[in-house]
C-alpha positions as CSV (number, residue, x, y, z in Angstrom):
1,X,-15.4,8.5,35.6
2,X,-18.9,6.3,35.9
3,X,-21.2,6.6,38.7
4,X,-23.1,4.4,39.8
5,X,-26.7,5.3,37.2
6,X,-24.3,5.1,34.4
7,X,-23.0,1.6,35.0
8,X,-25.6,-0.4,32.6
9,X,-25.1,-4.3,31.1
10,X,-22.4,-4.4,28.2
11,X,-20.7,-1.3,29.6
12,X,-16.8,-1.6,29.8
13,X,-14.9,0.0,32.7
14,X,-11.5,-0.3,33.8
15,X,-10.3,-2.2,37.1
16,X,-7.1,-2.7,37.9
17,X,-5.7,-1.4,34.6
18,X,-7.9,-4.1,33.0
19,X,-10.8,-3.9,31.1
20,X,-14.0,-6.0,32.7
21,X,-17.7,-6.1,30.6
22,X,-20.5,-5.6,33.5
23,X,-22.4,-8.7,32.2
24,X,-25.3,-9.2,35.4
25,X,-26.6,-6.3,37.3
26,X,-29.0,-5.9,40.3
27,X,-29.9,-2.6,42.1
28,X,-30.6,-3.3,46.1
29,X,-31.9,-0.9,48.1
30,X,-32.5,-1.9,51.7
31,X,-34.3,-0.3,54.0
32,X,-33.0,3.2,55.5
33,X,-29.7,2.5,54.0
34,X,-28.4,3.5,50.5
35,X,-28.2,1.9,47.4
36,X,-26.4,-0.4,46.0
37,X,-26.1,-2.2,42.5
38,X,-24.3,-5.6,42.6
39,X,-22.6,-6.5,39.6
40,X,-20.9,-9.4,37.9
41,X,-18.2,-8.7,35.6
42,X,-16.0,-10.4,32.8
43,X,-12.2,-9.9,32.4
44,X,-12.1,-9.2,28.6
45,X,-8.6,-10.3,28.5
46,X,-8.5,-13.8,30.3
47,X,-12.2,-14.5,30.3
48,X,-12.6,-14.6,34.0
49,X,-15.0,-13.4,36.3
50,X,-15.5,-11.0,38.7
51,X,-18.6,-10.3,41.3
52,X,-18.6,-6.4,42.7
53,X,-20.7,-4.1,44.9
54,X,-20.8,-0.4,43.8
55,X,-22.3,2.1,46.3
56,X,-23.8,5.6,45.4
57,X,-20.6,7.2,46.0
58,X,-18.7,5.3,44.2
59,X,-16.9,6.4,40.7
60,X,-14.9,3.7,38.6
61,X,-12.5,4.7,35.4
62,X,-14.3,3.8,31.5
63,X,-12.4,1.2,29.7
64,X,-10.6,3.2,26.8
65,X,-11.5,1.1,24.5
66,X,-11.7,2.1,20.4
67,X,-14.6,0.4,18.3
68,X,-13.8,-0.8,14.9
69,X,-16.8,-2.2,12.4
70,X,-16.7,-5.7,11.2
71,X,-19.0,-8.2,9.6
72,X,-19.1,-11.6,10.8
73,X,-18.5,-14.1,8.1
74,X,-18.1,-17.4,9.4
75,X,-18.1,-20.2,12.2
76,X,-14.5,-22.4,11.9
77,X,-15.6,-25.1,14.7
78,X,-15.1,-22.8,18.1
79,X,-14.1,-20.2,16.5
80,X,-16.3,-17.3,14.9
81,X,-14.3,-15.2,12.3
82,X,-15.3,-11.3,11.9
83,X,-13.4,-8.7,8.8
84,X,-13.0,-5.3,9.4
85,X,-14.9,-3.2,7.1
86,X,-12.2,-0.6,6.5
87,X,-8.6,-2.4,6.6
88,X,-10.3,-5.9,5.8
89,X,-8.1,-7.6,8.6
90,X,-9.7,-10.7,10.1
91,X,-10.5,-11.3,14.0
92,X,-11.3,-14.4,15.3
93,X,-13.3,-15.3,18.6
94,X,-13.9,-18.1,20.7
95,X,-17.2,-19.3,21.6
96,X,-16.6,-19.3,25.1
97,X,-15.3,-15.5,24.6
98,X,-18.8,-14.4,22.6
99,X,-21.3,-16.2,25.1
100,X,-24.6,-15.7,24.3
101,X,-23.8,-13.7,21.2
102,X,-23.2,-16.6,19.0
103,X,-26.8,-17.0,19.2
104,X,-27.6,-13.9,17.3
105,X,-24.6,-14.1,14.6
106,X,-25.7,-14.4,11.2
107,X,-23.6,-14.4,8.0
108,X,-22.8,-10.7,6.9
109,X,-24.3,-9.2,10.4
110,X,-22.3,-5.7,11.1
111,X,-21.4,-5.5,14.4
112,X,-18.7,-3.5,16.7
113,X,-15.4,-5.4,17.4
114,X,-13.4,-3.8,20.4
115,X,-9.9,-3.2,20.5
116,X,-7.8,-2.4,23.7
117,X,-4.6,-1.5,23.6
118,X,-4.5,-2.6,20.3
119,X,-5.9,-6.1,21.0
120,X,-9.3,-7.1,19.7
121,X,-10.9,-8.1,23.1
122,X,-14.8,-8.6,22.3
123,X,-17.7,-7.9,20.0
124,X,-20.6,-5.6,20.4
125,X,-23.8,-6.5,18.9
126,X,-26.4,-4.2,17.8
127,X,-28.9,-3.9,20.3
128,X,-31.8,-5.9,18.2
129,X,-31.2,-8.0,15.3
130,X,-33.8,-9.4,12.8
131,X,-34.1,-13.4,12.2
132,X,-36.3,-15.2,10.7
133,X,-38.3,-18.0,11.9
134,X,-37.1,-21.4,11.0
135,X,-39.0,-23.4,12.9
136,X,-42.7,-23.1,14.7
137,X,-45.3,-24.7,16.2
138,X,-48.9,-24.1,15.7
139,X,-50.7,-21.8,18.5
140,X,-53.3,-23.3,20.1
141,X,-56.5,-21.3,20.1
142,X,-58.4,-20.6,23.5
143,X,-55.2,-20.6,25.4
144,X,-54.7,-17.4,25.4
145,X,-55.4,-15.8,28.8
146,X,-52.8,-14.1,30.0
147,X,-49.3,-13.8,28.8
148,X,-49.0,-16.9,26.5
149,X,-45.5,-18.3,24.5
150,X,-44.5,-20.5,21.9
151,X,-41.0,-20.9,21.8
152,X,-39.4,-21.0,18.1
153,X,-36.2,-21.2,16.0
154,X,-34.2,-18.7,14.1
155,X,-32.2,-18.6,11.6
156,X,-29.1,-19.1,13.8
157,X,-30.5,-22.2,15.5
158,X,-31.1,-20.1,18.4
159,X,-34.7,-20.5,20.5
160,X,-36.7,-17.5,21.2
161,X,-40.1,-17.3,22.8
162,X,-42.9,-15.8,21.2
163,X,-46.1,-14.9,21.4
164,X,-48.5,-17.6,19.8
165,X,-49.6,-15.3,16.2
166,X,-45.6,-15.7,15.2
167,X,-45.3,-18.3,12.2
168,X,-42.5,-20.1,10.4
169,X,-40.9,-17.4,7.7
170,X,-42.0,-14.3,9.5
171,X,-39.1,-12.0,10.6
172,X,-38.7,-10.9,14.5
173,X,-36.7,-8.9,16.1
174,X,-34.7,-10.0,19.0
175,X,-33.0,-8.2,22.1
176,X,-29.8,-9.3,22.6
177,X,-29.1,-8.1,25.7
178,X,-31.7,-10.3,26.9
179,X,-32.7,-12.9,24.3
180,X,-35.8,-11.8,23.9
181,X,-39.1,-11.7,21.2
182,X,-39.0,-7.8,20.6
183,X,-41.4,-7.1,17.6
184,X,-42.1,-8.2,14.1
185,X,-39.6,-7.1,11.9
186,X,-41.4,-4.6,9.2
């Protein structure tokens, strides 16, 4: 069972005897009363959505899910095909299934297919993955008080923003939990 500090984004947990990806989190706290982390959550079976409110004391059930390694090889229109690296059986996911992810998938990239009940549900990307830049526009000198951005394009056609010393053929590496500029790649 999960408390509450251990439900983080990407974590799987069981709800109604189906499994649900926490995909948005928020922790309130308000006032004299306790807190509470609002979540948003995605039926890995039918794709749908669900919004939930978890208090201190609450507990909720870990998906039993099993994790099986697989290298993405392809885009067929929506679908993104992935091959098991032990058993060489293919999966194949829709866009609308991956999300985001499909802006970090690059020919040969390893990531974590998971299976429920014997069904391949989802896909779990490393937590950064290197690219390389494409695509970027000069920086500007002098503006460069505070915080400044570029925003460039990977490899997968994807558009990160950057800090303004990041060329075109460097390597970065890229969260993709959140999607973004990490550190050059060494």
């Amino acid at each position: 069972m999960l408390e509450m500090n251990s439900l983080k984004l990407g974590t799987v947990v069981n709800i109604n005897d189906q499994p649900y990806q926490i995909i948005w989190t928020q922790h309130v706290k308000v006032a004299r009363g306790s807190a509470t982390l609002r979540t948003k959550l995605k039926n890995l079976l039918t794709g749908a959505t669900l919004e939930k409110s978890f208090s201190g004391s609450d507990k909720v059930e870990e998906a039993d899910l099993s994790r099986s390694a697989a290298s993405f090889l392809y885009h067929q229109g929506e679908k993104s095909v992935f091959m098991d690296s032990q058993n060489f059986e293919q999966y194949e996911f829709d866009k609308e299934t991956l999300g985001d992810m499909v802006d970090y998938l690059k020919e040969g990239q390893i990531v974590d297919v998971l299976i429920y009940n014997g069904q391949a549900v989802s896909v779990a990307l490393p937590k950064k993955i290197a690219l390389k830049v494409t695509s970027a526009p000069p920086g500007i000198k002098g503006d460069s008080s505070g915080g400044v951005t570029k925003t460039v394009t990977v490899e997968t056609g994807a558009e990160i923003k950057t800090p303004l010393f990041i060329k075109e053929g460097d390597e970065i590496m890229v969260n993709t939990e959140t999607g973004e500029y990490s550190e050059r790649a060494s």
